[in-house]
C-alpha positions, 0 to 999 in steps of 0.5 A, spaced: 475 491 548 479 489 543 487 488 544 490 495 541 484 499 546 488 496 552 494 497 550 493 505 549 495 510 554 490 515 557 492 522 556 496 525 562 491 531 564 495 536 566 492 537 573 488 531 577 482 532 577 481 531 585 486 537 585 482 541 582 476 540 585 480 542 591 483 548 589 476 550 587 472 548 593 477 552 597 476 559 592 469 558 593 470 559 601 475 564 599 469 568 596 463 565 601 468 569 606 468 576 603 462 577 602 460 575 609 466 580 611 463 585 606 456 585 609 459 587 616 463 592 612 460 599 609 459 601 602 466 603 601 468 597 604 463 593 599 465 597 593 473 595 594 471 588 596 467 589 588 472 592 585 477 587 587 473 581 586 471 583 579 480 584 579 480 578 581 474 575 577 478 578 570 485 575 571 482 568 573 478 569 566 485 571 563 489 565 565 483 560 564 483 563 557 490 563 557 491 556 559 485 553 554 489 556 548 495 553 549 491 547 550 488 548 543 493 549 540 497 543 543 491 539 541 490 542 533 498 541 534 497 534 535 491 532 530 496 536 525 501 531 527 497 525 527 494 527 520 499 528 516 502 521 520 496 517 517 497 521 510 505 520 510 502 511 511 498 511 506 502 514 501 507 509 503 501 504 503 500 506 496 507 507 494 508 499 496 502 497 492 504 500 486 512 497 487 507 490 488 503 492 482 510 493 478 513 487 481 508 482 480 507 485 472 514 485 471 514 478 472 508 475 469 510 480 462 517 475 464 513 468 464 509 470 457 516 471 454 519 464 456 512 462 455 513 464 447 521 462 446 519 455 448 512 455 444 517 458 438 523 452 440 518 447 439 514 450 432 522 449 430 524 443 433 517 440 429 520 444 423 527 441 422 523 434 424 518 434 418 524 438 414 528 431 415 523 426 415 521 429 407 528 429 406 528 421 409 521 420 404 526 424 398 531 419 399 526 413 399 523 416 393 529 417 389 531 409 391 525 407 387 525 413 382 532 409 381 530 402 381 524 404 376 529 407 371 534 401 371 528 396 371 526 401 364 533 400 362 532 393 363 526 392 359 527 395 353 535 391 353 530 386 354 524 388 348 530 390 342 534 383 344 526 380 344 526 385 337 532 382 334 530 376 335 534 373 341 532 369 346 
């Protein structure tokens, strides 16, 4: 058995066992006893003790009756119960996942967004660097751009004094 049988309680009977046995080994030596003193008697005598048995028998039925319905309904009462507590947990259980669910999504939706400003952060920052590396490149070439036109400059000073005839 496992440890949560062990700790389940029996159900209370409302009577014990033995008392009831006790109770009706009594009524049946009532019985036995009347109808030997039934036999002694006449046919009025019979027919009363009849009468009064069958009375007996009748109220005996009613009670029994009586106490099985009470006892049926207290069970149904129970089972109703003990339904509507194991519907009510595992509505609770869904609701608790579903809340999980929300959660956990909510958290991965968050994690994709930081994941995309930092991707999107660093495609600027490659940006901006190849912006000033080109412009680095752009002031590089117009240094040379500039020593090319003042070396232009200075060969053709150079060709018309060649022209002129200087040295």
């Amino acid at each position: 058995m496992n440890q949560g049988q062990n700790n389940r309680k029996e159900p209370q009977m409302s009577f014990k066992l033995s008392e009831g046995l006790a109770t009706l080994s009594a009524k049946s030596k009532d019985v036995e006893d009347k109808v030997a003193r039934a036999q002694a008697d006449g046919k009025a005598r019979i027919d009363a003790h009849l009468a009064e048995a069958k009375s007996s028998a009748e109220k005996l039925k009613g009670e029994f009756i009586s106490r099985a319905s009470a006892a049926r309904a207290d069970v149904d009462g129970k089972a109703s119960a003990a339904k509507s507590a194991f519907q009510g947990k595992v509505a609770q259980l869904k609701a608790d996942v579903e809340a999980r669910k929300s959660e956990i999504a909510a958290k991965v939706a968050a994690r994709k967004q930081a994941i995309n400003v930092k991707d999107a952060e660093w495609n600027y920052n490659d940006a901006m660097d190849y912006a000033a590396n080109c412009i680095d490149w752009a002031v590089i070439a117009l240094a040379d751009v500039e020593e090319a036109a003042l070396e232009v400059l200075d060969a053709r000073v150079r060709l018309e004094s060649v022209k002129a005839g200087g040295a």
